[in-house]
Structures are given as structure tokens and as C-alpha cells.
Residue, then its C-alpha position, 0 to 999 in steps of 0.5 A: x474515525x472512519x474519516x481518519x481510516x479512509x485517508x491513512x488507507x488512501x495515504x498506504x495505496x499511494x505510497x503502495x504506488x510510488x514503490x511500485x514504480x520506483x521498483x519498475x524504474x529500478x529494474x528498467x534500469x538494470x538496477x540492483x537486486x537488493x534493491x528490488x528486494x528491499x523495495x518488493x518487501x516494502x511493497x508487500x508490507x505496505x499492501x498488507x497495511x493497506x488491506x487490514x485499514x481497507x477491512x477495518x474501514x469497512x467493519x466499522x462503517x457497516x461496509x455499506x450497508x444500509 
């Protein structure tokens, strides 16, 4: 189980990333707004995943301790 946790939570920090990104693109190319919207929601949300999978990983593997 906490093998399936650490790769989904892997998995949401890189697609975390590529919205980053193409939020940066976006507004370097004097993109539109909605769209640096959307894409700054879509961010938030998945770094809200990313940290719940990231809490729980840790809850159920002892956060490291020993």
C-alpha cells in the first residue's frame, strides 16, 4: 500500500510541475487569463492532493520512525 502511495504521490508532484510550467509559458507568452486561471486552479488543486497523499503516506508507514 504505501508503495501505491509513494508513486500516486510522485505521479501529482510531476504533474504539479508541468502545470507549473505551462502556467509560466503561458504568461510569458502574453497568454490569456482564463487560462492562467484554469491552470492556477488546476495547480492548487493538485498540490492539495499531492499533500493529503504526502500526510497519509507518512501516517501509514510511521513517518519514519523506527
Amino acid at each position: 500500500m504505501s508503495s501505491f502511495l509513494t508513486f500516486m504521490t510522485l505521479l501529482v508532484m510531476g504533474l504539479v510541475v508541468i502545470v507549473l510550467v505551462r502556467g509560466l509559458v503561458n504568461m510569458a507568452k502574453g497568454g490569456s487569463g482564463n487560462t492562467s486561471n484554469k491552470l492556477m486552479q488546476a495547480r492548487v488543486l493538485l498540490q492539495a492532493i499531492a499533500i493529503v497523499l504526502i500526510m497519509l503516506t507518512l501516517w501509514i508507514t510511521g513517518g519514519g520512525r523506527g
